[in-house]
Structure formats: structure tokens, C-alpha cells
C-alpha positions in Angstrom: -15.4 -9.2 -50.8 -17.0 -5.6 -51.2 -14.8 -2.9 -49.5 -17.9 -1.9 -47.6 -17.8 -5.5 -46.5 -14.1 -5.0 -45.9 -14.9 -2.4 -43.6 -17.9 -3.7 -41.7 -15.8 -6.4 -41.1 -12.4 -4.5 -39.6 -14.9 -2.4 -37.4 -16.3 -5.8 -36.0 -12.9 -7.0 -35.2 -11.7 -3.4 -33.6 -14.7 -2.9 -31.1 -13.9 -6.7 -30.4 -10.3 -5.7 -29.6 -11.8 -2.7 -27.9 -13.9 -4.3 -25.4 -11.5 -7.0 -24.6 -8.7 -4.5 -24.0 -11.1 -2.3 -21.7 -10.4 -4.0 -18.4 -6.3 -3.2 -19.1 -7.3 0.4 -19.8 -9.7 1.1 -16.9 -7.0 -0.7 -14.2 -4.2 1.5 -15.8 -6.7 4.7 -14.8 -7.4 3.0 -11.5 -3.7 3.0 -11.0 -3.4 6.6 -12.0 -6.0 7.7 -9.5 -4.7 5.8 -6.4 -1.1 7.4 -7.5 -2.4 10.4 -7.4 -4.4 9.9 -4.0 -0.7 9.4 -2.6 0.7 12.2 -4.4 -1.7 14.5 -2.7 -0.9 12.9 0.7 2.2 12.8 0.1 3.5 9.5 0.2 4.8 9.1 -3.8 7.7 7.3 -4.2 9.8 6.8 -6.7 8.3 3.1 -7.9 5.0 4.6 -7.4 6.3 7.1 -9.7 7.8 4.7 -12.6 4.2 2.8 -12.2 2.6 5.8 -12.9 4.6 6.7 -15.9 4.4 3.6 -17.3 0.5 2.9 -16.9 0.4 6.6 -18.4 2.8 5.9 -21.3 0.7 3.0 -22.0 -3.0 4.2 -22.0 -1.7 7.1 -24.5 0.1 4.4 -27.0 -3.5 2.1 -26.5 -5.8 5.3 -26.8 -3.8 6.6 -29.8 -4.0 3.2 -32.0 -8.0 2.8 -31.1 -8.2 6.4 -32.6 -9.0 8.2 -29.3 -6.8 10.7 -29.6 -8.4 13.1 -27.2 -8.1 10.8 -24.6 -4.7 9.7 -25.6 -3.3 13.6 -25.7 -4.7 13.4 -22.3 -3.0 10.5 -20.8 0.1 12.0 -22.7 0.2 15.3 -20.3 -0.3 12.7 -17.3 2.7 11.6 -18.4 4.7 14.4 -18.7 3.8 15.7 -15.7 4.8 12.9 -13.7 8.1 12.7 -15.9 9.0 16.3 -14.6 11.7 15.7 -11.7 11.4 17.2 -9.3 7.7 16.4 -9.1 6.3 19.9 -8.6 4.3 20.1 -5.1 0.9 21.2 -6.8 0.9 19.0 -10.0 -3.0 18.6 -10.4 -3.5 15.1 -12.3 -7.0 14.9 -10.9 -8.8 17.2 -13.3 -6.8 15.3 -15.6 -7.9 11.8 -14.8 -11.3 13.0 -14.0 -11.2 14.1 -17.4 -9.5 10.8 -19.0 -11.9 8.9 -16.9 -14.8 10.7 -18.4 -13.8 9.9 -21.6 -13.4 6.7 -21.5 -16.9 6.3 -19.7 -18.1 7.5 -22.3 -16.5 5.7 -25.0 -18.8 2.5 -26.1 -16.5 1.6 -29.6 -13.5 3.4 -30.8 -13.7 5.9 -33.1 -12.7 4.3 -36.2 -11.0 6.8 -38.4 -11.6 6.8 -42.3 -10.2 3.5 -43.2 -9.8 4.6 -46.6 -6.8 6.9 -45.0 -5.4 3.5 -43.1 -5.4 2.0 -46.4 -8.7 -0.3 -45.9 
């Protein structure tokens, strides 16, 4: 097999991965956003809160390994914001998640980083 074969070939299988974990990744954000409708009428409690923290720890660890890492860093300052205790009163994850939400629109494949540096 030709490395550019070799690569063709792991791309194929990563947007495959890609679009089947899509669904996981949007309902995380979907989470996010309904967590941070409570939080601005404030109802958050502390499950909501773990939920939160987890779906964000999780779309930063999934965004990283696809190679998103804009969108990761992102979900990564969701997460420490809703890690802060107290919760500060005017924490404003809505740009945020506008912002992760935008980039995930507007993500059709994952960037695929040079695969020569992943050892492909």
C-alpha cells in the first residue's frame, strides 16, 4: 500500500468516525445551551452543574482528538467556567456556545492534521 493510499484511507475512516460521533457532540451542546438557559433564570443546580461539566469536559476531549482544537479550547473555557465555585452570577457561556455551536455548524470533516506528524 502507497502512503498516499495510507492516508486517503485513514481520512475515509476519520470523517466516518466523524459523522457518526456528530449526533453525541451536537446533544452535548444542546445540553450546554438548555444549562445555560437555567443558569440565566436561575434555576442551576448542582447536578445540572456536574452535567454540564461533564458534557463540557467531554466535547473538549472529542473536539481535541478530531483535531478541532479551536472548538475544543472553546468547550475547554465552558468548562472552567462552570468548574469555578461559586458559580459567579454573570458567567456568560452564551457567546461561548454560540461560538462552539458555530463551529461545529460549520464543520463538515475534521481537520485532519499532517499525518506524517501522527506517525501515518
Amino acid at each position: 500500500m502507497t502512503q498516499q493510499r495510507g492516508e486517503q484511507e485513514i481520512r475515509a475512516v476519520l470523517a466516518k468516525v466523524w459523522l457518526d460521533s456528530q449526533p453525541r457532540i451536537l446533544e452535548r451542546l444542546t445540553k450546554l445551551e438548555q444549562i445555560s438557559a437555567n443558569l440565566r433564570a436561575g434555576v442551576l443546580d448542582e447536578k445540572c452543574r456536574e452535567d454540564a461539566l461533564e458534557a463540557a469536559h467531554k466535547l473538549s476531549g472529542a473536539l481535541g482528538m478530531f483535531g478541532l482544537s479551536m472548538a475544543s479550547s472553546c468547550a475547554a473555557e465552558i468548562e472552567s467556567l462552570l468548574a469555578q465555585v461559586p458559580l459567579p452570577e454573570s458567567v456568560a457561556l452564551t457567546p461561548l456556545l454560540a461560538r462552539l455551536r458555530g463551529l461545529l455548524e460549520n464543520t463538515e470533516t475534521p481537520h485532519t492534521a499532517d499525518l506524517e506528524n501522527h506517525g501515518f
